[in-house]
C-alpha positions as CSV (number, residue, x, y, z in Angstrom):
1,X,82.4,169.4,48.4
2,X,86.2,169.2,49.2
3,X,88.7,170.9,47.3
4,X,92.6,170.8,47.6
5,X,95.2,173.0,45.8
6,X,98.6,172.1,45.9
7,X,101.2,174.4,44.1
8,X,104.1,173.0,42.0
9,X,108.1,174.3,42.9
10,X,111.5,174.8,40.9
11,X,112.2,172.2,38.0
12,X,108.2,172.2,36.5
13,X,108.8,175.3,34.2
14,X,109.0,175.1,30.5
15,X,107.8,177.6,27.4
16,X,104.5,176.4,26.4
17,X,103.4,176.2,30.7
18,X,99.7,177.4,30.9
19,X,99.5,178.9,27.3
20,X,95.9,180.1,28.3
21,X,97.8,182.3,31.0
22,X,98.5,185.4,29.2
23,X,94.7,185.9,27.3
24,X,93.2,186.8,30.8
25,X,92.5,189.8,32.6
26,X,92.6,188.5,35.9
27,X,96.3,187.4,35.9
28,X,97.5,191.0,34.4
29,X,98.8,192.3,37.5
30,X,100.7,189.2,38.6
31,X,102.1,189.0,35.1
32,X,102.9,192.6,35.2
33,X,104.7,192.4,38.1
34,X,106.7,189.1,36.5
35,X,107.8,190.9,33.6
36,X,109.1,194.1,35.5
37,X,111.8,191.8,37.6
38,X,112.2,189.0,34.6
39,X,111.5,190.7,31.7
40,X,108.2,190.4,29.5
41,X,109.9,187.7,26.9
42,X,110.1,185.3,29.9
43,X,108.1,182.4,27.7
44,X,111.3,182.8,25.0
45,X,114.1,183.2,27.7
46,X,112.5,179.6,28.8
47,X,114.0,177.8,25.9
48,X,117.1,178.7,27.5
49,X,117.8,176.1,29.9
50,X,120.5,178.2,31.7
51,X,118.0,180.7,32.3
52,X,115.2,178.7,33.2
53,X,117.5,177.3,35.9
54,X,118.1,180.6,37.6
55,X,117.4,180.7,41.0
56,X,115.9,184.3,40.5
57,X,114.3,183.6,37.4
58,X,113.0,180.2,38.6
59,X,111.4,181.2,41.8
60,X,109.8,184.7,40.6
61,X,108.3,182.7,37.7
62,X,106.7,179.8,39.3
63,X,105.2,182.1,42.0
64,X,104.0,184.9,39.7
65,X,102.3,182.2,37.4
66,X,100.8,180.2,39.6
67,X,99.3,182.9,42.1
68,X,98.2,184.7,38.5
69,X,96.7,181.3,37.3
70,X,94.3,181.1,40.7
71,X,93.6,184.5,40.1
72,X,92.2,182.9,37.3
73,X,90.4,180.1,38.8
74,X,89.1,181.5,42.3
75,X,85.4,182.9,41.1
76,X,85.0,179.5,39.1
77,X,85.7,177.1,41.5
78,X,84.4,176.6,45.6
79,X,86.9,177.6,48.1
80,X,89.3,175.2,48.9
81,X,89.1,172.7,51.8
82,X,93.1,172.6,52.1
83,X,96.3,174.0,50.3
84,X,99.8,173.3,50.1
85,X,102.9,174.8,48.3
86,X,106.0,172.3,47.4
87,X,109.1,174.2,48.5
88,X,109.0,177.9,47.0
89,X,105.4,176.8,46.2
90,X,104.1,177.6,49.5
91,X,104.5,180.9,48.8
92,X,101.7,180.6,46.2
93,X,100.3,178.4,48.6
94,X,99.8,181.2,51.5
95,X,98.2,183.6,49.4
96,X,95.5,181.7,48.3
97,X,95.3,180.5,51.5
98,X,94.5,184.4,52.5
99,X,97.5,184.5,54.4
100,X,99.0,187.7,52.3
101,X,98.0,189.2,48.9
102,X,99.6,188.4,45.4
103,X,101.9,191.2,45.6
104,X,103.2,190.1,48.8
105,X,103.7,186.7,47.3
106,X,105.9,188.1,44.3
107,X,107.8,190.6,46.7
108,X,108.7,187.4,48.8
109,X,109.6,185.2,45.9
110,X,112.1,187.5,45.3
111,X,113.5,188.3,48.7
112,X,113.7,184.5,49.2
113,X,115.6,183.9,45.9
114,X,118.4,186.4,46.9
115,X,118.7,185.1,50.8
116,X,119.2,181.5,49.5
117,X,121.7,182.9,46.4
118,X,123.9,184.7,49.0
119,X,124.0,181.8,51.6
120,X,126.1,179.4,49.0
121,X,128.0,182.1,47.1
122,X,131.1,180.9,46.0
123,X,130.3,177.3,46.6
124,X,129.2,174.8,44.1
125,X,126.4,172.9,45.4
126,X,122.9,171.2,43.9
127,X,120.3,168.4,44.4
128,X,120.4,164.9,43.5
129,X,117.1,163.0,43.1
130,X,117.4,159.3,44.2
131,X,114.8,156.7,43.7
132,X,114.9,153.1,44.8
133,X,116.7,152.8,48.7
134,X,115.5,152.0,52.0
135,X,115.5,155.5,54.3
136,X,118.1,153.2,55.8
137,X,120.6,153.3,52.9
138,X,119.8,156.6,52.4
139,X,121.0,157.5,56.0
140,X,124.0,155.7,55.1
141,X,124.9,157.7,51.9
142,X,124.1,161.2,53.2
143,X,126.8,160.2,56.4
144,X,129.2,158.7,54.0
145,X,128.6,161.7,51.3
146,X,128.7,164.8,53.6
147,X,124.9,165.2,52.1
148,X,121.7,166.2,53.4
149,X,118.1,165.1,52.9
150,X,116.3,168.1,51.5
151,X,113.0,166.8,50.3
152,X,111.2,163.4,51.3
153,X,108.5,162.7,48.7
154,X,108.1,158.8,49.2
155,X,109.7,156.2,51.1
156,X,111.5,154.9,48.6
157,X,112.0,158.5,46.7
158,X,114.4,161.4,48.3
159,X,116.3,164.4,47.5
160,X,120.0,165.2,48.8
161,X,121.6,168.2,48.6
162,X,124.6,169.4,49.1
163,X,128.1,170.4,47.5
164,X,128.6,169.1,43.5
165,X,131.7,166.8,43.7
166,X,130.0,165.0,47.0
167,X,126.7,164.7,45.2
168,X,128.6,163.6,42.3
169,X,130.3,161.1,44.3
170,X,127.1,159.6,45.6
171,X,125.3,159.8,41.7
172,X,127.9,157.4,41.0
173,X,128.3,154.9,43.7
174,X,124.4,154.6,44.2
175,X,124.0,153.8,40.8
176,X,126.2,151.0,41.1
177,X,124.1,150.1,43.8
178,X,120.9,150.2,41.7
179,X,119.4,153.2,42.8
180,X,117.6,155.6,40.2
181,X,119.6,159.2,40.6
182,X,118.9,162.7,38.5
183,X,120.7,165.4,38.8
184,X,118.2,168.3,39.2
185,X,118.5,171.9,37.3
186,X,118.8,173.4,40.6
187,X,122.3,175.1,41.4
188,X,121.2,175.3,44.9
189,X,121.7,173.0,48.1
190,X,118.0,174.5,49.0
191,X,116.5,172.8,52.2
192,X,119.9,171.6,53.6
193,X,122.0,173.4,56.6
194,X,123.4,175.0,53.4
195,X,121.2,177.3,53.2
196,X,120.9,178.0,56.8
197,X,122.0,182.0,56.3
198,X,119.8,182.6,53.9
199,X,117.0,180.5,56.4
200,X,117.9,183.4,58.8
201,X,117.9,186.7,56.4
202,X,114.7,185.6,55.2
203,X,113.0,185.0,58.7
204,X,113.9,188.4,59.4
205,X,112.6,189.9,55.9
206,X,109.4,188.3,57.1
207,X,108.9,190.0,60.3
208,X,108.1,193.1,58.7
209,X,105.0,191.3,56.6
210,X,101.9,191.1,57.7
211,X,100.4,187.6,58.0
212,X,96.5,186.6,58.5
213,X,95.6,183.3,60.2
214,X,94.5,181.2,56.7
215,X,90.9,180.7,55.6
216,X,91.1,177.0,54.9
217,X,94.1,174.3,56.3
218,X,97.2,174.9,55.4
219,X,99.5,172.1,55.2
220,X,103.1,173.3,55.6
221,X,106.6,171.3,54.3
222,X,108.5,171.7,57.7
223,X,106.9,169.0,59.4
224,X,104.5,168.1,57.2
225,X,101.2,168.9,59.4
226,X,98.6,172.2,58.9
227,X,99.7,176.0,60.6
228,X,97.3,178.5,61.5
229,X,99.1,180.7,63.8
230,X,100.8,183.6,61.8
231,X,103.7,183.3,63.6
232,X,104.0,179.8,63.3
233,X,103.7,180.6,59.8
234,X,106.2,183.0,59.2
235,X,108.6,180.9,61.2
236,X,107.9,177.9,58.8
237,X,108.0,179.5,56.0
238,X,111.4,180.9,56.4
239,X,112.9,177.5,58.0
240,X,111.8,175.5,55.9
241,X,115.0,177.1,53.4
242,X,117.1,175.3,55.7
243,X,115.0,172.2,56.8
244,X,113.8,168.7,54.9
245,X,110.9,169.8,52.8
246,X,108.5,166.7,54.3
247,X,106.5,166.4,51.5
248,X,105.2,162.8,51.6
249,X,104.2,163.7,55.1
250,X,102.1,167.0,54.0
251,X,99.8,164.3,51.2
252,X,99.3,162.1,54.2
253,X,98.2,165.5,56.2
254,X,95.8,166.0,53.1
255,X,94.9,162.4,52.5
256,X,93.4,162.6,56.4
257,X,91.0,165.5,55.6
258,X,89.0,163.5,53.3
259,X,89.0,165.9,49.7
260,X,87.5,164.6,47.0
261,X,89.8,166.3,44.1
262,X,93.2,167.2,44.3
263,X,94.2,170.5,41.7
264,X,98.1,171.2,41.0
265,X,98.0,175.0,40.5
266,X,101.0,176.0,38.3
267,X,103.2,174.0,35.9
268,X,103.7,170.7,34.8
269,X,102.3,167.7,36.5
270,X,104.2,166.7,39.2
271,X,102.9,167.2,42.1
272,X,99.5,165.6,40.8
273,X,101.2,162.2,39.2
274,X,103.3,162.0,42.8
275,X,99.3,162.0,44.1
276,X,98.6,159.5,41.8
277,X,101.4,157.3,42.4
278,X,99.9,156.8,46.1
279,X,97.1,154.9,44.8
280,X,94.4,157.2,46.5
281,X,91.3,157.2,44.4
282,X,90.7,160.8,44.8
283,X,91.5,161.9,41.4
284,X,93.9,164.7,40.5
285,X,95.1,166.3,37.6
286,X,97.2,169.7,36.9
287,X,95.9,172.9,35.4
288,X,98.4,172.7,33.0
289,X,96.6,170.1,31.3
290,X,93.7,171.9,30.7
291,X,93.5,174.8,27.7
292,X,91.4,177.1,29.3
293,X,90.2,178.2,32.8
294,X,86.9,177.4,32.1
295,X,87.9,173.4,31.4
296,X,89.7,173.7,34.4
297,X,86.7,174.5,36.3
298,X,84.3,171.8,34.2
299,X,86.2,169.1,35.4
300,X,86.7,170.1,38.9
301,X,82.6,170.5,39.6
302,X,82.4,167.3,37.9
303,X,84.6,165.4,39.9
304,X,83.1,166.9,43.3
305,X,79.2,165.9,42.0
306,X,80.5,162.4,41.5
């Protein structure tokens, strides 16, 4: 029996997220820990779409919840097979991989949030989701643009980053062109050279954290491929700030090990429907679907006896 976890990133928040979360005992620390750096009326503040956006905010929150949620969900369910995090989900990612503990994993979300805050102070800068052009044109519009690719989720389905009135620029002219573009509530050029200081602060916060090799594969977004080497780790970890975030490349890493049911660990469905939308007929679905750890777990043991 094969289980992967992947856990969600910034932009999958929102105030009724894993409404199960707070009745449990095993995700009181985490939570704890959440409220004394965001405050405990963090499910309110999240009808505030200003604050949701936060960079702080966003990246403490999605890490607290979803470590706390497999908190939840670890003595119900077998160990996983393979685990990946998408962008400041790897740091949920690593610890349940066994790579550090949950407080490490909070400590870090903040640290990280701060190092990519400082590296674009002053500027005005973002991410622009574009849907609908050849890697080709997309080459073409980042050199034209002054942008960067920061995430690669399909081939036909990319992220730029970089400063607003360039990626405004581009939102218009490749909608003329008949590409699909979003502006994403992210006020941060993350995974571009952009960040490339706060790459750098945070590769040095990291040196003094202990890291353990992982107890299952770990599939990590610079490059795409599994890690095992702690400091391969740490220096991927901290890079990938600064570097493409290769997702479509990590499913194909997890689409070779063979799992037979894929679980998004945190909010929203994203990462789960992106699964979907490869046409693998491993089946995957998000916790946040579910109302209860225990339905969590039904389905998952039901989908591996299949």
């Amino acid at each position: 029996m094969s289980l992967a976890l992947l856990f969600p990133g910034q932009g999958t928040q929102h105030a009724g997220m894993l409404p199960w979360l707070d009745e449990q005992a095993a995700a009181r620390a985490s939570l704890a820990q959440l409220a004394a750096v965001i405050g405990a009326d963090w499910r309110q503040r999240l009808a505030d779409p200003a604050w949701a956006a936060d960079n702080g905010h966003a990246q403490s929150l999605l890490t607290a919840t979803s470590v706390a949620a497999w908190q939840c969900l670890a003595a119900l369910l077998p160990a996983p097979a393979v685990v990946a995090g998408y962008s400041v989900g790897e740091l949920p990612a690593f610890c349940a991989a066994g790579v550090y503990d949950a407080a490490t994993a909070l400590q870090l979300a903040r640290l990280r949030a701060q190092a990519m805050s400082a590296s674009v102070s002053g500027l005005a800068t973002g991410l622009l989701a574009v849907q609908g052009l050849s890697p080709a044109a997309v080459a073409a519009a980042c050199q034209q643009h002054g942008l960067s690719v920061a995430i690669e989720m399909a081939i036909d389905r990319v992220v730029l980053g970089g400063p607003a009135a360039a990626l405004q620029a581009a939102e218009a002219a490749l909608g003329r062109s008949g590409a699909h573009c979003t502006r994403l509530a992210i006020g941060l050029a993350s995974h571009t050279p952009w960040m490339a200081a706060g790459a750098r602060q945070f590769a040095e916060q990291l040196q003094a954290v202990e890291f353990k090799s992982p107890r299952c594969t770990l599939i990590c977004n610079l490059g795409g491929g599994a890690l095992r080497l702690p400091a391969d780790l740490r220096q991927a970890l901290a890079a990938q700030i600064a570097h493409t975030v290769r997702w479509s490349a990590c499913l194909e890493s997890l689409a070779e090990r063979g799992v037979r049911c894929v679980l998004e660990v945190g909010a929203g469905t994203t990462l789960s429907r992106l699964w979907a939308e490869r046409g693998s007929p491993v089946p995957a679905r998000s916790i946040d679907e579910f109302r209860s750890p225990a339905a969590v777990a039904r389905w998952v043991h039901a989908t591996l006896g299949r």
